[in-house]
C-alpha positions in Angstrom: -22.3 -27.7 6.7 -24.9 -24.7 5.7 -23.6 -21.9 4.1 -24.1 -19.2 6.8 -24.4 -15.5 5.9 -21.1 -13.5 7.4 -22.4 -10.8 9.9 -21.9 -7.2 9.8 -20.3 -7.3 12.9 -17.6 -9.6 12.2 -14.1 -9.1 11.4 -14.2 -10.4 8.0 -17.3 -8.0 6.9 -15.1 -5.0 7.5 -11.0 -4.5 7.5 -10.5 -7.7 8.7 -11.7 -8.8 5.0 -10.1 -6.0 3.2 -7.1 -6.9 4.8 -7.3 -10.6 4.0 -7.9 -9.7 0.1 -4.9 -7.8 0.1 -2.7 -10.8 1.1 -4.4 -13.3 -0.7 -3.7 -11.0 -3.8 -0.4 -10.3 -2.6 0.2 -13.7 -2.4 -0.8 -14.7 -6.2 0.5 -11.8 -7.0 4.4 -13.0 -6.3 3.5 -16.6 -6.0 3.5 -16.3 -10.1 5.5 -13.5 -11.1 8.6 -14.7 -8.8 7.4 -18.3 -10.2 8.1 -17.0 -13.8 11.3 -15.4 -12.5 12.6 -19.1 -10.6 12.1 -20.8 -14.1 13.8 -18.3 -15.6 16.8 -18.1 -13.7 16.9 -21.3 -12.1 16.3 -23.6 -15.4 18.3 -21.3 -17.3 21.7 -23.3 -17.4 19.8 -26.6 -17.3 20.3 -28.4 -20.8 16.8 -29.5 -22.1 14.7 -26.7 -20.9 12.6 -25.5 -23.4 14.7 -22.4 -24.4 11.2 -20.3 -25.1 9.2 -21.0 -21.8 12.3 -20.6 -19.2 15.6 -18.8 -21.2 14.3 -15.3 -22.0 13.3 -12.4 -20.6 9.5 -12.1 -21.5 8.6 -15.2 -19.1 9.5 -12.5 -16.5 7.5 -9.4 -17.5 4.4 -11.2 -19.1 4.9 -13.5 -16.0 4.5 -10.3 -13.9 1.7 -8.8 -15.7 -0.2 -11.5 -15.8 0.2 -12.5 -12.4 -0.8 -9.0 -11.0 -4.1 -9.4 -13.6 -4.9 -12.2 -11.3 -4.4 -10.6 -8.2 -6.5 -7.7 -8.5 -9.5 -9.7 -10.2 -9.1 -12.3 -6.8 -9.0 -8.6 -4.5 -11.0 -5.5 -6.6 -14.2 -5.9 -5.3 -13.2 -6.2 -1.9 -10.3 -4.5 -0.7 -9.7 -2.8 -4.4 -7.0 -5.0 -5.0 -3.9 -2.2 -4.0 -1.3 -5.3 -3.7 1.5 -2.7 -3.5 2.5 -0.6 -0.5 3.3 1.6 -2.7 -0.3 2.2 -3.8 -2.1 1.9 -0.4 0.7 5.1 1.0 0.2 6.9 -2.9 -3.6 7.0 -2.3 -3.9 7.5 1.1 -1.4 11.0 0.7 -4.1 12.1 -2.4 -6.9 11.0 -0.2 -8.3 8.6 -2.3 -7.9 6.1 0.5 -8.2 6.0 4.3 -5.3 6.5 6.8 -6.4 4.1 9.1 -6.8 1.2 6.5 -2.4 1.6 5.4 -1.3 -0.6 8.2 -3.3 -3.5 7.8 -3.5 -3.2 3.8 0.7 -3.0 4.0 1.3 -5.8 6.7 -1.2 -8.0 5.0 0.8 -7.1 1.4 4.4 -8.2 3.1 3.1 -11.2 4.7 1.5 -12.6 1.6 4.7 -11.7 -0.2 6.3 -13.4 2.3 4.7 -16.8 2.3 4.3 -16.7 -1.4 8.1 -16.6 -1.3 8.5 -20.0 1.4 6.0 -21.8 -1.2 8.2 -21.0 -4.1 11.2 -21.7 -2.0 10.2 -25.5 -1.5 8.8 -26.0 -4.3 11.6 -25.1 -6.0 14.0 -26.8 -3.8 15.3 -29.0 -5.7 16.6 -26.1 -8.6 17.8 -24.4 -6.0 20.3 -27.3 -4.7 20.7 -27.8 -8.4 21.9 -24.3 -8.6 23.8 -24.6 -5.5 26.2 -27.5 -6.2 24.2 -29.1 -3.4 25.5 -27.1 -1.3 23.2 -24.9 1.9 22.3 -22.4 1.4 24.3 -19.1 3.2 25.5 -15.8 2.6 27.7 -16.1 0.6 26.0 -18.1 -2.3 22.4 -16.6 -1.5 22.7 -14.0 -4.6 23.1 -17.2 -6.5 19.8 -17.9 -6.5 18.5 -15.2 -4.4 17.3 -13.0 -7.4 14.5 -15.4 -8.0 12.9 -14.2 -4.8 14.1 -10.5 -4.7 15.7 -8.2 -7.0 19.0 -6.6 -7.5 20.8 -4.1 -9.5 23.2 -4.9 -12.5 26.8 -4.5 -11.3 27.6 -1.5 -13.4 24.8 0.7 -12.2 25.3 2.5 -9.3 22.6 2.9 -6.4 21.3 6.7 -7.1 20.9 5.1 -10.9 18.6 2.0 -9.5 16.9 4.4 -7.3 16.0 6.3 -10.1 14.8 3.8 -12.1 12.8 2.0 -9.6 11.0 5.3 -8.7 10.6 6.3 -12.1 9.1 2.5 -13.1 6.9 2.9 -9.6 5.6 6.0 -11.1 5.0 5.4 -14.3 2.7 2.3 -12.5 0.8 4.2 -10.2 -0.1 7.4 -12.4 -1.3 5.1 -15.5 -3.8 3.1 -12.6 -5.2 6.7 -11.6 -5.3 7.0 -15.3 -7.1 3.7 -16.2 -9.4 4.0 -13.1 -10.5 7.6 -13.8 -14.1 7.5 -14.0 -13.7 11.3 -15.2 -11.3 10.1 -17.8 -12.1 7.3 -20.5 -13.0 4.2 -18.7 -12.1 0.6 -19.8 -15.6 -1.5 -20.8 -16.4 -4.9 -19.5 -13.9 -5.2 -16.3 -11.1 -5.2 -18.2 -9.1 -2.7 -15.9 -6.9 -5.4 -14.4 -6.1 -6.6 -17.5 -4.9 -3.2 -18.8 -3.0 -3.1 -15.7 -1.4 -6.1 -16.0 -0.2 -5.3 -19.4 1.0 -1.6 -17.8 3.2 -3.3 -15.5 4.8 -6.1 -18.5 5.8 -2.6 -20.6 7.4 -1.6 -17.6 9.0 -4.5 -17.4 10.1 -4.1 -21.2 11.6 -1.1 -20.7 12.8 -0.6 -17.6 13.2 -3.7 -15.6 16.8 -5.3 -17.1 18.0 -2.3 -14.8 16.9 -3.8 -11.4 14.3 -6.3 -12.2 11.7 -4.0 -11.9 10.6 -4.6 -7.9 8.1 -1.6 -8.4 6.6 -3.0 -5.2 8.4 -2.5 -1.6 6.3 -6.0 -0.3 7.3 -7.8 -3.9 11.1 -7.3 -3.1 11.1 -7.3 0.9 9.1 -10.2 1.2 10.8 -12.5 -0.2 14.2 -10.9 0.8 13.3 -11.5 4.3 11.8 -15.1 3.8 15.5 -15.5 1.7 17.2 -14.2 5.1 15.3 -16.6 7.3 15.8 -19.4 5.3 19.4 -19.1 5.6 20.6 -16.0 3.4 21.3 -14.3 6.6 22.9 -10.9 5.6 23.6 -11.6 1.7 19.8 -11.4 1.4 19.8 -8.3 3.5 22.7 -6.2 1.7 23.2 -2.3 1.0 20.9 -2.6 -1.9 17.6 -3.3 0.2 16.7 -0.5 0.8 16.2 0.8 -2.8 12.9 -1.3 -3.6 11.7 0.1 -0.5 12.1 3.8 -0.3 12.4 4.4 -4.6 8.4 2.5 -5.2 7.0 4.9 -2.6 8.7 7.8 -3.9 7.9 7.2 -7.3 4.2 6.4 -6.4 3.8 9.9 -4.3 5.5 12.2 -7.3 3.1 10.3 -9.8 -0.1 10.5 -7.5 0.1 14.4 -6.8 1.6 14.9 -10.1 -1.5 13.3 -11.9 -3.6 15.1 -9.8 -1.9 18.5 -10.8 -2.0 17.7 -14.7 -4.6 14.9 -16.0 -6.6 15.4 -12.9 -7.2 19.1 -13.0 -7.5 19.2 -16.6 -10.6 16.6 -16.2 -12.1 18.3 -13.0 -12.0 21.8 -14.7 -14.1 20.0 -17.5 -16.4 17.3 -15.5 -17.0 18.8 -12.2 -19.4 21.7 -11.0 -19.0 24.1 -8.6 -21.1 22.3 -6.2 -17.5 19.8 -6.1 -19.7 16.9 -8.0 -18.6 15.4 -10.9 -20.9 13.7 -13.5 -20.3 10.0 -14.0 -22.8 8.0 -16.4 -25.4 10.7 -15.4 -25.1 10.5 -12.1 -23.5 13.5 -9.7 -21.1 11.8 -7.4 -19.2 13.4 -4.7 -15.9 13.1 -5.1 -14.5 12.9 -1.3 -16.5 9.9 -1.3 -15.0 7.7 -3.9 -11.6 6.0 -3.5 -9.6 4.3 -6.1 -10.8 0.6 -6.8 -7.7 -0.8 -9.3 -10.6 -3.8 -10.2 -12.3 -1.1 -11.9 -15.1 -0.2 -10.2 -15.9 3.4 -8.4 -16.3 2.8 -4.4 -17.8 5.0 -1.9 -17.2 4.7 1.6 -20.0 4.2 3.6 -19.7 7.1 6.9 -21.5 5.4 9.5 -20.2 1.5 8.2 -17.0 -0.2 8.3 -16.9 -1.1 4.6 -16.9 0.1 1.3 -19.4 -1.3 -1.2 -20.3 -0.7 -5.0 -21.6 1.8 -6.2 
């Protein structure tokens, strides 16, 4: 069949394609990091796994950064590769991104995170009986293997402590994005932004995410969690812990958004803008209420009088 040029006027040329980005993304996104957490904690009692690739703890963060790397080169240039609820809500309260784009962005983000989980599930199936003793799975056994798919404190930290480093571990992530993507500040050369980001995300998970496994990411955790639930979890999936990697990413992405914009931000708009509210990038005035945050490293402005955002 010809290749046939999509139309303005379709779904796909506007939100509709954004929208799909985001899950695809999404979907590689936790396809691969929750497939470097499964051979992790799956294999890890298995005699003959190679102890490197499957029994320690940087297959999970390296697993992570790579895998979002991957996402946001697949989604940047369309939908700017948020892959994070967390993000979309942390940019649209700073204005860097439109209101009426969070809904689809964030369903589009939970469902990819959700059938990334069922493909994991069955295609780890047979670790997971493994794991099990052969036995279905149910809620009572579902945290045995659940915490491939979703994360979970340590029994000795309380809930206000997970909360705090979940939002703390969220903000750290979103403020060093605004940092990275900062066309005011000191750009990264040759597309390498999602790189750098990945990497952000694998120190995060070398500091801080032996606390709670580092969910960072409300449609990372729930995602899965819910597949987990459907699949037969029922309410061990769905426990008094859910809603931390829910509420703590979105918290932790709002203080760091207005916070960077009260710091870094000002310091770099007192120095790069003019009064006329333009700021010079590469010799070129751009208005600022016209750009919005692009994690694949490229400014975009949103067209007024069009239904997508292009390149500058």
């Amino acid at each position: 069949m010809a290749n046939r040029a999509v139309h303005p006027a379709t779904p796909l040329a506007g939100v509709g394609g954004e929208a799909l980005a985001e899950f695809i993304g999404t979907f590689v996104l936790v396809l691969l990091g929750n497939g470097a957490v499964a051979s992790f904690l799956l294999f890890n009692n298995i005699a003959g796994t190679n102890a490197f690739f499957a029994n320690t703890w940087p297959v999970v963060f390296f697993g992570w950064g790579f895998a979002l790397m991957l996402g946001i080169y697949i989604a940047g240039a369309i939908s700017g590769a948020h892959l994070n609820p967390a993000v979309t809500i942390s940019f649209a309260a700073t204005r860097r991104f439109p209101w009426n784009k969070v809904g689809p962005y964030i369903v589009a983000q939970f469902l990819g995170a959700f059938v990334a989980a069922a493909f994991l599930f069955f295609v780890y199936r047979g670790a997971i009986t493994h794991t099990l003793g052969g036995a279905s799975l149910n809620a009572a056994n579902v945290n045995k293997v659940g915490l491939a798919f979703y994360t979970g404190k340590r029994d000795f930290v309380g809930l206000f402590g997970a909360f705090c480093a979940e939002a703390l571990g969220t903000a750290m992530l979103v403020g060093l994005i605004l940092a990275i993507v900062d066309a005011r500040n000191q750009p990264v050369q040759a597309n390498l932004n999602p790189l750098i980001i990945g990497l952000v995300l694998a120190a995060i998970g070398c500091s801080l995410g032996i606390i709670t496994g580092f969910a960072v990411n409300p449609a990372r955790d729930f995602g899965p969690r819910l597949w987990m639930t459907l699949a037969g979890g029922g309410l061990g999936a769905l426990n008094s812990y859910t809603w931390v990697p829910i509420v703590a990413p979105i918290v932790g992405g709002l203080i760091a958004a207005f916070g960077y914009d009260y710091t870094i931000g000002r310091v770099l708009a007192e120095r790069g803008m003019t009064r006329s509210g333009t700021t010079i990038t590469r010799g070129e005035a751009v208005r600022e209420q016209d750009m919005h945050v692009d994690t694949g490293g490229r400014p975009v402005r949103e067209e007024h009088r069009g239904r997508t955002f292009r390149e500058r």
